[in-house]
N, C-alpha and C positions, 0 to 999 in steps of 0.2 A: 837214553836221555842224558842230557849235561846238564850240569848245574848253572844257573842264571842269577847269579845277585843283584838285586837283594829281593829277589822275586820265586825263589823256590828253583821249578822245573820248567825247562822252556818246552813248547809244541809237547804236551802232554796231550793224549786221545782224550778225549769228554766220555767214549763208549765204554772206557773202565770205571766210570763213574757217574752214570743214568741207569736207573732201572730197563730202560729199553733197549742198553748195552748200543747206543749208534750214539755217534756224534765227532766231529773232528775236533782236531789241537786248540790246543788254548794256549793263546803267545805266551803268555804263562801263569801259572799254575804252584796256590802256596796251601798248605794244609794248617790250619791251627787249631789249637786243644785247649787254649784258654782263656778268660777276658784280654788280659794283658797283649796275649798273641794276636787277637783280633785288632784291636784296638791300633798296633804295632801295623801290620798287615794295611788297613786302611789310612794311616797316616802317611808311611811310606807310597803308595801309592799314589795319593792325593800329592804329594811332593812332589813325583815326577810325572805329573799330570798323565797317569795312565787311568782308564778305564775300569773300574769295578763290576764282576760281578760274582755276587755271591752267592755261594752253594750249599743247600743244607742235604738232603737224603739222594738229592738226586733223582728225586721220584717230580710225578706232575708236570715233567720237562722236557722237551724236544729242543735238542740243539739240533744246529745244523752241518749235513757235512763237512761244510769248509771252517765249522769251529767256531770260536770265539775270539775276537783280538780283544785287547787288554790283559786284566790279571784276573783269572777265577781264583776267589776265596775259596777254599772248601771249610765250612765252619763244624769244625768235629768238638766245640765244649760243650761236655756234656756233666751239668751239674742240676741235682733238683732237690730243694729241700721242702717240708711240711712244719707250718705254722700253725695250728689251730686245723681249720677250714681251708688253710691258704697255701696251694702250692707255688713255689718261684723257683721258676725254671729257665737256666740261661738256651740261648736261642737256637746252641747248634744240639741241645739235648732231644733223643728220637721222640717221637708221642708216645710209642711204647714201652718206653723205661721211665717216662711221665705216671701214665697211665700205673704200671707197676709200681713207682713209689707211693703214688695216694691209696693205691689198694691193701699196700702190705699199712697204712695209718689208720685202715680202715674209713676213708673218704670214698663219696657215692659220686657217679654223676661226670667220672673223665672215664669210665670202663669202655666208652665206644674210642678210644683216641689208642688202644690195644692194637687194634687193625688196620688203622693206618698208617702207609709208610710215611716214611719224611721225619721234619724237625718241628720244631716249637717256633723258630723263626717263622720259616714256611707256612707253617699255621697260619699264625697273626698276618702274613702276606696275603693269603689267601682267600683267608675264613673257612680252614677244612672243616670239611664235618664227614658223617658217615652214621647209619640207623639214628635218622631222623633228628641227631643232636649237630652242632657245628660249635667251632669256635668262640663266637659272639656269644655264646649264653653261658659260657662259664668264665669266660677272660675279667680279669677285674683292670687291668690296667696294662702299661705295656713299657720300657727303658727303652726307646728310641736315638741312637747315634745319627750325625750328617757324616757328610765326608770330610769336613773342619774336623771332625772330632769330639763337638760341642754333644751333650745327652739334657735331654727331657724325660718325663714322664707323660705318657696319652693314657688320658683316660680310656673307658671303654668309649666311648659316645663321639669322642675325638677322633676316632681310628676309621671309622667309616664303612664299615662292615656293611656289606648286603652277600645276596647270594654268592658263593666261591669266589669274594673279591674283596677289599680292602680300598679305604683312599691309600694304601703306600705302593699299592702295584702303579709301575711307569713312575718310580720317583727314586734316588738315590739313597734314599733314609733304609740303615740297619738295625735291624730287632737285635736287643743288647740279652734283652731277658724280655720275660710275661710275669705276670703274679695270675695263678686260676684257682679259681673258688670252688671247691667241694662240696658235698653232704656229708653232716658227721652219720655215719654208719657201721659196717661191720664189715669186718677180713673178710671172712667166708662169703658172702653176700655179694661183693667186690668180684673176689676171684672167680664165682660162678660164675657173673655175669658177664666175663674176659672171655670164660670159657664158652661160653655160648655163643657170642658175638664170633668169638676165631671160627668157630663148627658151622657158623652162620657163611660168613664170607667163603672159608672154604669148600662149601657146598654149591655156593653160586659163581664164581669167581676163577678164571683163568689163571691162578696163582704159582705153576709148573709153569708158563713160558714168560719171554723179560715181557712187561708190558710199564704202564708209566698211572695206572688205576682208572678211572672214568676218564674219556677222551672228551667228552661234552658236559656241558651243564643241562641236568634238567629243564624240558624247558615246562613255563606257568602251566600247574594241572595234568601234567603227562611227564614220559618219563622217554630220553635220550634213547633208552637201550631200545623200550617197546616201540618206536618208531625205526629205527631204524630196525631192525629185525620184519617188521610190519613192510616195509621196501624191499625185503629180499634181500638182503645184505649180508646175512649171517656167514660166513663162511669164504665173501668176497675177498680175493688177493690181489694184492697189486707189488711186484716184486718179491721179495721177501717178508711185506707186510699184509696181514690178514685180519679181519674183523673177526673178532673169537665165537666161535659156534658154542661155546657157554655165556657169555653176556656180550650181547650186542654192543653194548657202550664202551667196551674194551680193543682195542686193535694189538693183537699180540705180535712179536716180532719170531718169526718161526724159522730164526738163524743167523739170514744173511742181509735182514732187512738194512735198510740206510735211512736215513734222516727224510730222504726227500719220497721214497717208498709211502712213507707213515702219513708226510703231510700230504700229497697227493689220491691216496687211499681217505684224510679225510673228508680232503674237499669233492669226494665222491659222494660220501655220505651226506655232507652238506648238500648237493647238487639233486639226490635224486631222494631226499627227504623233502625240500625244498619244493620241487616239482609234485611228489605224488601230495602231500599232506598241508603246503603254504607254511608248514615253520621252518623259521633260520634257527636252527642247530649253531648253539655258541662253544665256541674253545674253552674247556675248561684246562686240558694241556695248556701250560706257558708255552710260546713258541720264539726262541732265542738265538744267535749268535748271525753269523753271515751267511746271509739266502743268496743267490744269485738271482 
């Protein structure tokens, strides 16, 4: 790789930096560690009217073969402090070192955000959740940038949360920080139930090969995986992509898979879920960069 000013790395692979290990170049490619970096990062950009997109764990993601043009941020600040009840956490900080800070404060109530991969951005993007809690029920508000550079504060109510989704998905707007709201409670208490929740996932959970975590959203009253598995699916490959013979809702990448493996394997799923059962199976993967 060469260097590319003032933009980092030019044609950097996406596949060193997705959980699913696929994806091609990114015209270019900047890493930052902290407000200022970011801040920096998207002005300059914005300047030279290049294209944003921004990266937090790299998980929940399917780029596409041919990459990304413009500039991938990769947001690596990672800072989380405890107030009271109140943690504030900037955006490129993982959920599990989230998680970790409120536990060692003895705060209740972020222990499920342990196991999930990804950022605190990503979060708020999204609305992760995972064992029955998500995003929206603990966030108290959220530091929102444009691409001017201009910040706000969103409340929670303003943000738009529903099931694994946000009003900021499909919009330019970057999560600066979150403030999340705890339970006053106890270490011990905390850390057990980190530790339960890990022994949990990694009991059910195809966590030995790359994968990008649930491939679909739930859908009303049933559940992604047990439908699809209910189809015969379990174990289906297409390329080097496979639907994991431990949770159905996961499609693990079993080496050599590629970007368009993964999505074509979905829209399998979609297709003969769709047919045997009448539900449309929705993308809970993002699906980014240049399809053909």
């Amino acid at each position: 790789m060469t260097a590319a000013a003032p933009f980092g790395v030019r044609d950097e692979p996406m596949s060193r930096h997705t959980s699913l290990h696929v994806g091609g170049p990114a015209d270019f490619f900047v890493r930052v560690t902290s407000e200022d970096d970011l801040r920096g990062a998207v002005a300059v950009a914005r300047q030279h009217e290049v294209p944003i997109f921004l990266l937090g764990g790299g998980t929940n993601l399917l780029v596409a073969d041919k990459g990304i043009r413009g500039v991938v941020i990769e947001n690596a600040w990672s800072e989380a402090t405890v107030d009271g009840a109140i943690v504030t956490a900037s955006s490129g900080s993982p959920m599990a070192h989230v998680a970790a800070v409120a536990a060692r404060a003895g705060l209740l109530g972020l222990e499920w955000m342990a196991t999930v991969p990804g950022t605190i951005g990503g979060a708020v993007h999204g609305n992760a959740g995972a064992f029955g809690a998500e995003t929206v029920d603990v966030i108290v508000d959220a530091e929102l940038m444009d691409l001017n550079g201009d910040t706000w504060t969103a409340a929670k109510a303003e943000l738009g949360f529903a099931y694994r989704t946000s009003a900021l998905q499909g919009t330019p707007i970057v999560v600066v920080r979150a403030r999340l709201r705890g339970t006053p409670g106890d270490r011990e208490t905390a850390v057990r139930r980190i530790k339960e929740i890990a022994n949990e996932r990694a009991a059910k959970q195809p966590l030995a090969q790359p994968n990008t975590g649930s491939i679909f959203r739930n859908p009303p009253g049933d559940f992604a995986g047990r439908l699809i598995d209910a189809a015969g699916l379990k174990g289906r490959r297409l390329g080097g992509a496979m639907v994991s013979e431990r949770h159905a809702n996961f499609i693990v990448n079993t080496g050599n898979a590629t970007a368009s493996d993964i999505r074509e394997l979905m829209r399998l799923c979609q297709r003969e879920v769709k047919e045997r059962f009448g539900v449309d199976l929705v993308a809970e993967v993002e699906v980014v960069g240049q399809w053909s």
